[in-house]
C-alpha positions in Angstrom: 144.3 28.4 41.9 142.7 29.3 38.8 140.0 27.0 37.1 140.4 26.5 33.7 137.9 28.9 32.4 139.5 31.8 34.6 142.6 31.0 33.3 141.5 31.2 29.5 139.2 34.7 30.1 142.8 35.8 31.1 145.2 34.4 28.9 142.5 35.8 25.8 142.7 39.4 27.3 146.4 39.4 27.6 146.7 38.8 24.5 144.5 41.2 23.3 146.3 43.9 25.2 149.9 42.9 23.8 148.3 43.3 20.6 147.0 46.5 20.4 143.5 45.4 19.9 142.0 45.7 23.1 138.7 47.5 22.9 137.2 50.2 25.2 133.5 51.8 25.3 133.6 55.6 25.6 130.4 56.1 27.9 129.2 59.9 26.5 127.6 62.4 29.3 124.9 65.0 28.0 126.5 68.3 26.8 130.1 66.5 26.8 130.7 69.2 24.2 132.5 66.3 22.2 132.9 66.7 18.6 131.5 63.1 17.7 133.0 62.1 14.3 132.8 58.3 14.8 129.0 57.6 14.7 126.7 56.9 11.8 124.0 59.4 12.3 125.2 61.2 8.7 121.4 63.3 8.4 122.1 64.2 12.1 118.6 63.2 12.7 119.1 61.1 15.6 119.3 64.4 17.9 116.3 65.8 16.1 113.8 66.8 18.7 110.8 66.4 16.2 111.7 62.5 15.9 111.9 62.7 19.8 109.0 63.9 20.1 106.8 61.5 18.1 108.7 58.5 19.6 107.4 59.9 23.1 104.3 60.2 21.5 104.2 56.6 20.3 105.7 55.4 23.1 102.4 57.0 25.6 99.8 55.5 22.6 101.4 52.5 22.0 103.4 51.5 25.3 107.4 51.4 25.6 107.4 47.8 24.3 105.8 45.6 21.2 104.9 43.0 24.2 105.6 40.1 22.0 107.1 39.0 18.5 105.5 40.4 15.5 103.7 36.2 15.0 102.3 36.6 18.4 100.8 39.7 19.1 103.7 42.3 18.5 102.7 43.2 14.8 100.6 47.0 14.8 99.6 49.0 12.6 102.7 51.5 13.2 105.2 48.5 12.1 102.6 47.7 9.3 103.0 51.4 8.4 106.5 51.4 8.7 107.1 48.3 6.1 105.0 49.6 3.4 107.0 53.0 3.8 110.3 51.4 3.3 109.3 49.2 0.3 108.0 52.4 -1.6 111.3 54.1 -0.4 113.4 51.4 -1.8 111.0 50.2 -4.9 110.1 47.0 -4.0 106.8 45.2 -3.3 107.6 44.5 0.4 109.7 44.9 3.3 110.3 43.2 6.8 111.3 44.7 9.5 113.8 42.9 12.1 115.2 44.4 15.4 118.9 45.4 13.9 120.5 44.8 11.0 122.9 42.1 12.6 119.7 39.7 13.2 118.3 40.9 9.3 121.3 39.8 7.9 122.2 36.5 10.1 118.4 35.7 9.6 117.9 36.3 5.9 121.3 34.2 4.9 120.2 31.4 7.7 116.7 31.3 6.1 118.0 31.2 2.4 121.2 28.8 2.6 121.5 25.4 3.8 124.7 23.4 3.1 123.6 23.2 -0.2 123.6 26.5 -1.3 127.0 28.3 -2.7 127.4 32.0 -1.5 130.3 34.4 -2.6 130.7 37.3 -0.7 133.1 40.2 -1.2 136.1 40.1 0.7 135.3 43.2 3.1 131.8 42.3 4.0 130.3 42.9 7.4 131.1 40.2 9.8 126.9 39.6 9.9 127.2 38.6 6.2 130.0 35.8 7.0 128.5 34.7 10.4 125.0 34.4 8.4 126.5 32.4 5.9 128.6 30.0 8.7 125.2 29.8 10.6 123.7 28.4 7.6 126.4 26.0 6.4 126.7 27.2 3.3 129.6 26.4 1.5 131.0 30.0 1.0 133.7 31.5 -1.1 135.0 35.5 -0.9 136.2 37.2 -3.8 138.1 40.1 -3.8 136.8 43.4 -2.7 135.1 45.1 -5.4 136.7 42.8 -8.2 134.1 41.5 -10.5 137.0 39.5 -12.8 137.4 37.4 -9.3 134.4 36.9 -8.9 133.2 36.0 -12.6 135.8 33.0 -11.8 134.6 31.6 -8.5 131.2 31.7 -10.3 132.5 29.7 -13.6 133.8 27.0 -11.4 130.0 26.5 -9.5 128.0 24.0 -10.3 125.1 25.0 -12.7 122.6 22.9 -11.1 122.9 24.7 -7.5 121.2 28.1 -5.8 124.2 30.6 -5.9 123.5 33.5 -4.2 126.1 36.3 -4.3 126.7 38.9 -1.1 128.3 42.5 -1.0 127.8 45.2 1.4 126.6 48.7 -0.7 128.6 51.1 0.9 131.3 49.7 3.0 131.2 50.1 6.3 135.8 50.5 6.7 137.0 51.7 3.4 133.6 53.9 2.4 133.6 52.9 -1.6 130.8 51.5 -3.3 130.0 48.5 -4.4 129.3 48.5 -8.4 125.8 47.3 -8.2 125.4 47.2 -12.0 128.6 45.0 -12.3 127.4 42.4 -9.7 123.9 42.2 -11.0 125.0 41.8 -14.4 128.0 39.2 -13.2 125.4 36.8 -10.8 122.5 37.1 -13.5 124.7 35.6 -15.9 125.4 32.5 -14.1 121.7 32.2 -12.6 122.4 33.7 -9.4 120.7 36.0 -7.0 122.3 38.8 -5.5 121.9 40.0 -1.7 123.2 44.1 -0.9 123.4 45.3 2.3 123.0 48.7 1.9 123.3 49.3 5.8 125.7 53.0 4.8 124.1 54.0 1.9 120.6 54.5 2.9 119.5 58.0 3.4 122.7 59.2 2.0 122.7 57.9 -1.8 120.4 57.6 -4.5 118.4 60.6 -5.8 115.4 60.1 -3.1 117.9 58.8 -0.1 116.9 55.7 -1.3 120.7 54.4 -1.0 122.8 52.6 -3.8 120.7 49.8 -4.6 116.8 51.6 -4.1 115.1 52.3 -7.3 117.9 52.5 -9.5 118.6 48.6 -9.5 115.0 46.7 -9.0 113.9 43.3 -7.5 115.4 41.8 -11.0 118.8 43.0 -10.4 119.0 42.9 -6.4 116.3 40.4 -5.2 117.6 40.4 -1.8 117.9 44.4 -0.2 119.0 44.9 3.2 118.5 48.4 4.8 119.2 49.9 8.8 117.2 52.3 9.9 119.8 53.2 13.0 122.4 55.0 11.0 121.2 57.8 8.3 117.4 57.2 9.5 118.2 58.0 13.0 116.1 55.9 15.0 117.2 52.1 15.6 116.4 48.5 13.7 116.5 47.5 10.1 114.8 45.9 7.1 114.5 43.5 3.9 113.0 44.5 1.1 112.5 42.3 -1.9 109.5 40.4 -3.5 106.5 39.1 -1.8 107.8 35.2 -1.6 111.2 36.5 -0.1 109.2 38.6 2.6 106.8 35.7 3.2 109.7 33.2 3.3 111.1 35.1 6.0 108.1 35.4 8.1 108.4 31.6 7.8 112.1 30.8 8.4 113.9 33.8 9.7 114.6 32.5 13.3 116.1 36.1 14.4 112.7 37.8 13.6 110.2 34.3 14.3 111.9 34.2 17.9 112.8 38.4 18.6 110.0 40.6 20.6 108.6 43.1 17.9 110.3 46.7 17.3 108.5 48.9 20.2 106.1 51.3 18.5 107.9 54.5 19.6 110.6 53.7 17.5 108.6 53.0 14.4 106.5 55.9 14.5 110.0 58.0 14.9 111.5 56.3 11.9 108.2 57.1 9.9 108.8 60.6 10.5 112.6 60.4 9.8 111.1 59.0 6.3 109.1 62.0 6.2 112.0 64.5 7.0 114.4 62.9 4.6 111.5 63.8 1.9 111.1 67.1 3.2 114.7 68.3 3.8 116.9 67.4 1.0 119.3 70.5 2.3 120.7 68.0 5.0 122.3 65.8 1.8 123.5 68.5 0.2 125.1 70.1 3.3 127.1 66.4 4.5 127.4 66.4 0.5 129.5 69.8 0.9 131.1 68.7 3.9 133.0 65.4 2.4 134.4 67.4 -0.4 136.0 70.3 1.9 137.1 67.4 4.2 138.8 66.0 1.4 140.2 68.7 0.2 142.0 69.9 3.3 143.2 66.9 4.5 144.5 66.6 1.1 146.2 69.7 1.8 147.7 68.6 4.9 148.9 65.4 3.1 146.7 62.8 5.3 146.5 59.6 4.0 143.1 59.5 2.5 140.8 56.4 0.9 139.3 56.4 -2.1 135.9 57.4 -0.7 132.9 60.0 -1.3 130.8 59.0 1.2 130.6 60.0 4.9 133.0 57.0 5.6 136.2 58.8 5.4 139.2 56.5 6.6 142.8 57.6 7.1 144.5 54.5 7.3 148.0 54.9 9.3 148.6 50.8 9.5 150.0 50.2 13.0 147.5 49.4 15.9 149.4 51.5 18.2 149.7 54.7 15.9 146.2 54.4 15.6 145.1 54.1 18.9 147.4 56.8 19.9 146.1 59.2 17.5 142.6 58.0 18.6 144.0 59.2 22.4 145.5 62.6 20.9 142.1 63.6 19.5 140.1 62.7 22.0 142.2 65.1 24.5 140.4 67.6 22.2 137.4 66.8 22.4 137.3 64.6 19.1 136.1 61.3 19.3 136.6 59.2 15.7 137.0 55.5 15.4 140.1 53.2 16.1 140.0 50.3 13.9 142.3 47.7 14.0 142.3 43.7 13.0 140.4 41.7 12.8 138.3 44.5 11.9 140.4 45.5 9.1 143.2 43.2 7.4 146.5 43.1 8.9 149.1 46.1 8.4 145.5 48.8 7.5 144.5 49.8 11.2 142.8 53.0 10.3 141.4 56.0 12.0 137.4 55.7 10.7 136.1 59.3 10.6 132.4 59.8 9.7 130.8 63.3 8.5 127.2 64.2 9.3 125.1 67.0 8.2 124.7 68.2 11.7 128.5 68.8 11.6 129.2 72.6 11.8 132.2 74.3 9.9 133.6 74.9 13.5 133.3 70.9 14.3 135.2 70.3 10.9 137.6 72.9 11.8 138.4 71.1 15.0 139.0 68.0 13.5 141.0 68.9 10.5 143.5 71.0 12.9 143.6 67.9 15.8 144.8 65.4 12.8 147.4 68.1 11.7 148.8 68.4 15.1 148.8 64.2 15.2 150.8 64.0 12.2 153.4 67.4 13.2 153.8 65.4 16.6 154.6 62.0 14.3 156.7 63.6 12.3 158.4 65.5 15.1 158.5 61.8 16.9 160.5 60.7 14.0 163.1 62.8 13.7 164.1 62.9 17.2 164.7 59.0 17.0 166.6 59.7 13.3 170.5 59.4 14.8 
């Protein structure tokens, strides 16, 4: 006889079966020869040897591990490094580095909010934004995505005499558009409110420097509150905030994730400061995944794919169905092509999506590849089709 917990672990993944939502890892081997078009490493620095190299190095000076949180003993000279780096990146006075970006986004909305606080938070925000804002108890409303009418409205109704702080991602993470960062600036200044961006996607990639959407172009005054990873176009693991001095010191004071979490280890700091230095010195790698998105756009326009409206790396073809997706998800991977299969709750009901990401280290073979394994997908659909047309 089953005990009740038994019984619930298995009614919960029976039902996530039937649904189409069951999730699998895919454990990669060394020289797989996949063609991997579902990470976030768009610079391809993650395979870099160079950053390899200095991470070993950092990891024999330093030792594999921080030994303790960064208000213990944790804190060195690497990580101090590493902060002032990102703040001049992004042009702000300071940054603070946590462990990933889930804990710097669950940490800075837990250490900003309390139930008094009002947050408003685009519709398609990363699930850290709207567990940061439950952890909190804020009271929190979600506009729709991208629609700054919507959320001029929900601001109007606020009361004046409360800290409003509204939430977007920069690039997001599903659909690959862009937030307008102008707009929402412009929009929560208006009704004396800060804004918050997680600009997890458009780091590295955006911006005239890499510095992302937000970076220099949109200062402290319009984006107090800047949230960047370091384990996507950066290559190397863990993220930051950058903002004023007071936010960074607030932080250090009521940020539970990065109070209670063991320090970055200093081989993966010192490999990040030298993906900082190659995204300086190698602007050619944004201009090659630059060239990339376009012809990927352009031939799977050809082939009459279903694209988003995106011109970032984030390049979704959204088929709705669960099951279609997962199935073309199978169908590619027989090939050797590995992209994302995104289904609810991930994505709203009815826009289950295959979520294909371009890199720089991407060849014109890899592309290749991939554009002619999602043209046989949709001949086999469309073949599919007609044999069940009476």
């Amino acid at each position: 006889m089953q005990d009740a917990w038994s019984t619930y672990l298995a009614e919960r993944a029976a039902g996530q079966r039937q649904s189409g939502r069951w999730r699998r890892r895919h454990t990669r081997r060394t020289g797989d020869g996949c063609h991997d078009f579902a990470g976030n490493d768009y610079l391809g620095l993650a395979g870099d040897p160079r950053l390899a190299e200095v991470q070993a190095e950092g990891a024999r000076r330093l030792g594999a591990g921080a030994r303790a949180s960064h208000l213990v003993s944790g804190h060195l000279e690497v990580h101090e490094a590493l902060e002032q780096r990102l703040a001049t990146l992004t042009g702000r006075p300071a940054a603070l580095l946590f462990s990933t970006g889930y804990m710097a986004n669950l940490g800075t909305l837990q250490a900003l909010c309390d139930p008094d606080t009002r947050v408003f938070q685009d519709r398609l925000n990363h699930a850290s934004l709207l567990d940061g804002a439950r952890l909190a108890g804020a009271r929190s409303r979600r506009f729709h995505h991208n629609d700054l009418g919507d959320l001029e409205r929900l601001l109007a109704r606020a009361p004046g005499d409360t800290r409003t702080l509204v939430v977007s991602d920069g690039v997001f993470s599903m659909d690959g558009d862009v937030a307008d960062i102008a707009g929402l600036a412009e929009t929560a200044g208006r009704h004396g409110a800060w804004l918050m961006v997680d600009d997890a996607h458009g780091l590295g990639v955006l911006g005239e420097a890499g510095d992302g959407c937000v970076g220099r172009a949109h200062g402290i005054d319009e984006v107090p509150v800047l949230v960047g990873t370091l384990g996507k176009a950066l290559g190397s693991a863990g993220a930051f905030v950058a903002g004023s001095r007071a936010l960074v010191d607030h932080l250090i004071q009521f940020a539970r994730p990065y109070v209670y979490t063991t320090a970055q280890p200093p081989g993966v700091a010192a490999a990040t400061l030298k993906s900082l230095d190659l995204l300086e010195a190698e602007p050619e790698r944004r201009t090659r995944l630059a060239t990339l998105i376009a012809q990927f756009r352009r031939e799977a326009a050809t082939l009459g794919l279903p694209l988003a409206a995106s011109t970032t790396p984030i390049q979704p073809l959204v088929l709705g169905d669960s099951h279609r997706v997962m199935e073309w998800a199978a169908r590619l991977a027989e090939r050797g092509i590995l992209v994302g299969a995104i289904r609810e709750p991930t994505v709203p009901r009815g826009q289950a999506r295959l979520r294909i990401t371009l890199s720089a280290a991407h060849t014109d073979a890899d592309l290749e590849a991939l554009l002619e394994g999602l043209a046989a997908c949709q001949a086999q659909d469309i073949a599919s089709r007609r044999e069940l047309t009476p």
